[in-house]
N, C-alpha and C positions, 0 to 999 in steps of 0.2 A: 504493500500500500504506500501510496503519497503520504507526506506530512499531511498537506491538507486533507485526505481521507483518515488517517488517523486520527486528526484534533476532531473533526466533524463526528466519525464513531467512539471518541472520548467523550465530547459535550452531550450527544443523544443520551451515553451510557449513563451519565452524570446527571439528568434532568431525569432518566426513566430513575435512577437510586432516589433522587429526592421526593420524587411523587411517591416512592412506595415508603418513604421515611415518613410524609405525611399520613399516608395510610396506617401504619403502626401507631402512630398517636394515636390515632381516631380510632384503632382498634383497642388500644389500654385501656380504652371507658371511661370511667367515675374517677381516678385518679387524680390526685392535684396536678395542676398544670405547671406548678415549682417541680414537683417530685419529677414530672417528666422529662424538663428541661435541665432538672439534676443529672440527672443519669443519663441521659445525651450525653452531655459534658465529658461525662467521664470518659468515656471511649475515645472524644479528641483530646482531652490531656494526656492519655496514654500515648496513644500513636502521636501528636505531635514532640510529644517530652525526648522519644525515642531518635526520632525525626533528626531534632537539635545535639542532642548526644550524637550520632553520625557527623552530622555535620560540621559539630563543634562551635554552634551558633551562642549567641548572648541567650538565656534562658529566660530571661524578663526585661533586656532589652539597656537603651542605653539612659544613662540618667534625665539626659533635656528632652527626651522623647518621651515621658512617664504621664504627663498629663494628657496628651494623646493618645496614651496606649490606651488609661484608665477609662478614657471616656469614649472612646471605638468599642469598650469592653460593656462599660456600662450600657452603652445605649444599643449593644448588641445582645444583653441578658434583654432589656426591656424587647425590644425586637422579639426575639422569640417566643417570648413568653406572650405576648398577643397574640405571635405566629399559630402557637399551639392552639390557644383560646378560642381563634378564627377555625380553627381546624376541625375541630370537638365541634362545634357550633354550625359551620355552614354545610353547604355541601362542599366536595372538596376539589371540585374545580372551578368554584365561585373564588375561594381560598385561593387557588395559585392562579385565578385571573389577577385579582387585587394583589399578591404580593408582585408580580410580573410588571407593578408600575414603578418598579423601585428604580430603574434607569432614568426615569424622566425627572425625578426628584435628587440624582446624582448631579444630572444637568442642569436643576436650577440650584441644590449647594456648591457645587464647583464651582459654577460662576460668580456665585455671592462672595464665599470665602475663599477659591485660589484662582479666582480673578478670568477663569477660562471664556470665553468669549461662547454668547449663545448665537447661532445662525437666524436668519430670518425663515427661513422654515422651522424651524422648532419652535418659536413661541408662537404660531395659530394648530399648530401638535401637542404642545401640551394643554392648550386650553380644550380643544376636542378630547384629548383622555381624558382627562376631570372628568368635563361632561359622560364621557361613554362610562368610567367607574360610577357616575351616580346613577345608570343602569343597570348596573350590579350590587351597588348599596343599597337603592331603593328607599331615602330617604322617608321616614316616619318617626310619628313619636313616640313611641314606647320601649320598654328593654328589649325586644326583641332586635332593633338595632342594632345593639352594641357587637355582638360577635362581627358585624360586618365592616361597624368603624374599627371595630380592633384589626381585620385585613388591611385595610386602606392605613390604618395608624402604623401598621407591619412596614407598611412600601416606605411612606415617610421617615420612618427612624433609619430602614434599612438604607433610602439614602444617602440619610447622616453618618452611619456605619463605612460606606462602603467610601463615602467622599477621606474620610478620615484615615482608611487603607490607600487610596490613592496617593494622600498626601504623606502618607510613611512609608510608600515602596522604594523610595531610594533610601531610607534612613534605615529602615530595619528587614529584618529576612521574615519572610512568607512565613516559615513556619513558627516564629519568634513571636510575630501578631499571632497566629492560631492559637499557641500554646497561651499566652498572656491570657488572650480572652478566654478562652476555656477554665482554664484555673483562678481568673478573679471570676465568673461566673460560676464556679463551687462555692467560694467564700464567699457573697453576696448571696445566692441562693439558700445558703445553710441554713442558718435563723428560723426559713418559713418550711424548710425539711423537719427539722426539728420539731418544732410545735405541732407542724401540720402533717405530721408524716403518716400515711398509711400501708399497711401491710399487703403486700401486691401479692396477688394467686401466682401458683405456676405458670401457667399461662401469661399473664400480665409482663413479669417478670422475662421470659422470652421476647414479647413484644417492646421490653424495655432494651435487653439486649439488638435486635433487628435496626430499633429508631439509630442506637449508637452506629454500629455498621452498615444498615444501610446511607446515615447522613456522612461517613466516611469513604466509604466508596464515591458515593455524588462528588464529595470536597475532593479527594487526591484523581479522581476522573475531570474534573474539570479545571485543577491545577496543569495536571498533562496536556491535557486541550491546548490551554494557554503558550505550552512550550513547545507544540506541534505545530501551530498553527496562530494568523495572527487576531488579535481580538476584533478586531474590523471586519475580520474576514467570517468569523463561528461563532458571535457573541450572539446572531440571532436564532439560531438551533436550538439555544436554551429556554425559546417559547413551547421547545415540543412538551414542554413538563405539562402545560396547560392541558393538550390532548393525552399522556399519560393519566395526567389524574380524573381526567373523564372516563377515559376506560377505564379506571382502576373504583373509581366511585361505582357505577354504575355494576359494574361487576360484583362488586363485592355487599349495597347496600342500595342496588336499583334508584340511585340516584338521578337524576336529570335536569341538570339547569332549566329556569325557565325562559323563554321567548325573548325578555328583559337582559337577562346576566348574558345571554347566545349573542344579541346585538352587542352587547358593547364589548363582553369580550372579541368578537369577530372586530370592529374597531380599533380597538385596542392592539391587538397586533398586523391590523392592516398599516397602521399608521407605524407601529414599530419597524415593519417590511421596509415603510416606505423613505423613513427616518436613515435606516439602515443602508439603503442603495442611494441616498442623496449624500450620505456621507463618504460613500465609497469613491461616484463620481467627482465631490468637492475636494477628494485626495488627490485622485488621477489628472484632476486639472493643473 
């Protein structure tokens, strides 16, 4: 195979792990949405700690880079822990429509805070997503909302997340960020383990195993991607999660978005499509 066919069946490989990562949550049930995201964790501290031992990387990084780390970390436990919320609660390719907005929220913190320049195609793009997400939020007033502002609150933060990795990929190693965030997301997490903790079945317990390995396989499949092949060229392969976790919904819990979530998801990645090959052309020029 090519680079590029490799990075291409890396990103697919990587998007099918995390659709069925979300599936494991939503199969653990009743569970705390802390305790879930605890034990996630755990499986990337291991494999990243190991990672850095190889490598012989900084293990928590370097001192003028800490409030950054901290706060990539922080706003990555919050991230998740919606992520899971949305998961449990929606259906679940309502879930990876809304979390799949987090590129456009990178575009508008980059620009804010590392100053990147937005194109004149992108701002009437991102105002059509808004819109096409508030076809899949479906704005109302009652609790029943909330699991779906907690997706949309997912894409938000995680663009905050992911702006902040941007801005520490020359400063620190890939795996230095993984390992940081995963083990200040144990110590942050603990507290409500503690109080809140409940005793998971056999079963549960599997599924808590699955969420860790299958969200590691997604991560180091899509790391490879990245060194296979270039981010401009595979970054949009990673909408296939959206049609994984439709199959995977439906399959498992006869799921089916409705007519609303269909449009704007279908939106939503047309405009990604189209976001995608303007940027391609605007390189080539």
């Amino acid at each position: 195979m090519t680079d590029k066919t490799k990075a291409v069946t890396l990103m697919t490989i990587s998007s099918l792990a995390f659709a069925f990562a979300a599936a494991f949550v939503k199969l653990t049930g009743d569970l705390p949405v802390f305790e879930k995201v605890f034990f996630r964790n755990i499986v990337a501290v291991i494999v990243s700690f190991f990672t850095l031992r190889r490598q012989k990387g900084r293990i928590f990084g370097k001192r003028e880079n800490q409030k950054y780390l901290f706060l990539r970390s922080f706003l990555g436990v919050l991230g998740m822990v919606m992520y899971f919320y949305a998961v449990n609660n929606l259906v679940l390719a309502d879930s990876a429509i809304l979390h799949k907005l987090f590129p456009f929220f990178v575009t508008i913190f980059a620009a804010l805070f590392l100053k990147e320049k937005i194109s004149k195609m992108q701002i009437p793009a991102l105002i059509i997503v808004f819109l096409a997400a508030l076809l899949v939020i479906k704005p109302h007033f009652d609790y029943s909302i909330y699991p779906a502002l907690a997706g949309f609150g997912t894409a938000v933060v995680s663009g905050g997340t992911y702006t902040l990795v941007r801005f520490l990929r020359t400063r620190e190693q890939p795996s230095t960020i993984v390992f940081y965030f995963s083990f200040v997301s144990l110590l942050l997490l603990a507290p409500f383990l503690i109080f809140g903790y409940r005793s998971p079945t056999l079963l549960q317990w599997f599924y808590l195993l699955m969420i860790g390995i299958s969200a590691a396989v997604g991560q180091f499949s899509l790391t490879y991607a990245y060194r296979f092949g270039k981010a401009s060229e595979i970054a949009i392969y990673n909408y296939s999660n959206i049609i994984f976790a439709g199959f995977i919904g439906f399959f498992l819990w006869q799921e089916m978005p409705d007519v609303w979530s269909i449009i704007g998801g279908t939106v939503i990645i047309i405009i990604s499509i189209l976001i995608f090959f303007y940027n391609q052309k605007d390189k080539n020029s």
